[in-house]
Structure formats: C-alpha cells, structure tokens
C-alpha positions as CSV (number, residue, x, y, z in Angstrom):
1,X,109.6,93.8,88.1
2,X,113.3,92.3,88.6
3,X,114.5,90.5,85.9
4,X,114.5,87.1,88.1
5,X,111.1,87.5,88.8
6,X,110.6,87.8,84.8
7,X,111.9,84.8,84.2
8,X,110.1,82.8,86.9
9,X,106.9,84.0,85.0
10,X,108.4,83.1,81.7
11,X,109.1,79.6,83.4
12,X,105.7,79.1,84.8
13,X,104.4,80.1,82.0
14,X,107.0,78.0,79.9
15,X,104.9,74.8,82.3
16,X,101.6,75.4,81.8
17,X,101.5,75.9,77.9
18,X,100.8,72.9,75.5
19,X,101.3,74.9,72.5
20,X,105.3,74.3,71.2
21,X,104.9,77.7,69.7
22,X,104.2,79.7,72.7
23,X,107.2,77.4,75.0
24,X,109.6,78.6,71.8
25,X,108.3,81.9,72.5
26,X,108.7,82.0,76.0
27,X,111.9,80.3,76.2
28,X,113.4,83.1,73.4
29,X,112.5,85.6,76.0
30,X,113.9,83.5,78.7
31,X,117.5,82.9,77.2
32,X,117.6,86.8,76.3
33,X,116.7,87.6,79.8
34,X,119.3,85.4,81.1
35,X,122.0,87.0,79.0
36,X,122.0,85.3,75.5
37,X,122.1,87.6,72.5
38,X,119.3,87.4,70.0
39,X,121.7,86.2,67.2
40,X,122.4,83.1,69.4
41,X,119.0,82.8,70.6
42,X,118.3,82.4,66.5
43,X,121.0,79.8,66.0
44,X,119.7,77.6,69.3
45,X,116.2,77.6,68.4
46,X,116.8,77.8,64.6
47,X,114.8,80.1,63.7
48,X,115.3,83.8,61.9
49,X,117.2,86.9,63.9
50,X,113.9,89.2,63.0
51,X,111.6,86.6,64.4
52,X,113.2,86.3,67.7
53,X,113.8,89.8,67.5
54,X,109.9,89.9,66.9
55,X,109.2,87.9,70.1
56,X,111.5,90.3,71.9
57,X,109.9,93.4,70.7
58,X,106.3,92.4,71.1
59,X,107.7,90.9,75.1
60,X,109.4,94.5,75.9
61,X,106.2,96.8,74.6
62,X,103.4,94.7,75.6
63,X,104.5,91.9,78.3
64,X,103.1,88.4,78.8
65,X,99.7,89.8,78.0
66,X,100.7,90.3,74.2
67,X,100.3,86.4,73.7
68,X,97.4,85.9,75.8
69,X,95.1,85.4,73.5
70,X,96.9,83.8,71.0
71,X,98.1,81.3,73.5
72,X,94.6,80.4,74.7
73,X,93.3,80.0,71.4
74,X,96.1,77.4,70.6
75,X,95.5,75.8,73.8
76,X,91.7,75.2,73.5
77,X,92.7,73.6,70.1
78,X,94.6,70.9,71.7
C-alpha cells in the first residue's frame, strides 16, 4: 500500500472514531507518515517520545487492525 493511500485510511479512520484516544492515535501515525519526526509528533500532541514511538511501532508491525478491538470497545462505551 502507497503511503497516500495510508493516510487516507488513517483519515477515514481519523472520522469515524468517537474515542479522543484512538483520533490521537491515528493522527500520530498520520503526521509521521506525512513527514514529521516522532520527537515533534511528541511536542504537538504533548505526549512522551516512547509513547508515540509506541503507536508507531504497534502501526508498522500490526497495521490498523492492532487497535481494532481496542477502538470498538471504547466506542460502544460512548
């Protein structure tokens, strides 16, 4: 898959979530894809290099699919 088509998913997916952790998530992946460094992907969404680098590692191994479950659970809460 290109990396264009990666972040159309990611922007979808960024849409149809109601859960502010999963759009964090997403959009982490979305700014790295479009060329933003992890670092500065900590400093914009304030949060800790080896979390985003977290997001970024479980994105690369396991795709999308890695926070399926977690993001339906979160969603059927709201």
């Amino acid at each position: 898959m290109t990396i264009q088509k990666e972040i159309e998913k990611l922007k979808e997916a960024m849409k149809e979530t109601k859960n502010p952790r999963m759009y964090e998530r997403y959009l982490a992946v979305r700014l790295h894809l479009e060329g933003r460094t992890l670092s500065e992907i900590a400093g914009i969404l304030n949060r800790s290099f080896p979390t985003i680098s977290g997001y970024w590692n479980s994105y690369r191994n396991e795709g999308l699919q890695a926070w399926a479950f977690v993001s339906t659970r979160a969603d059927l809460k709201n």
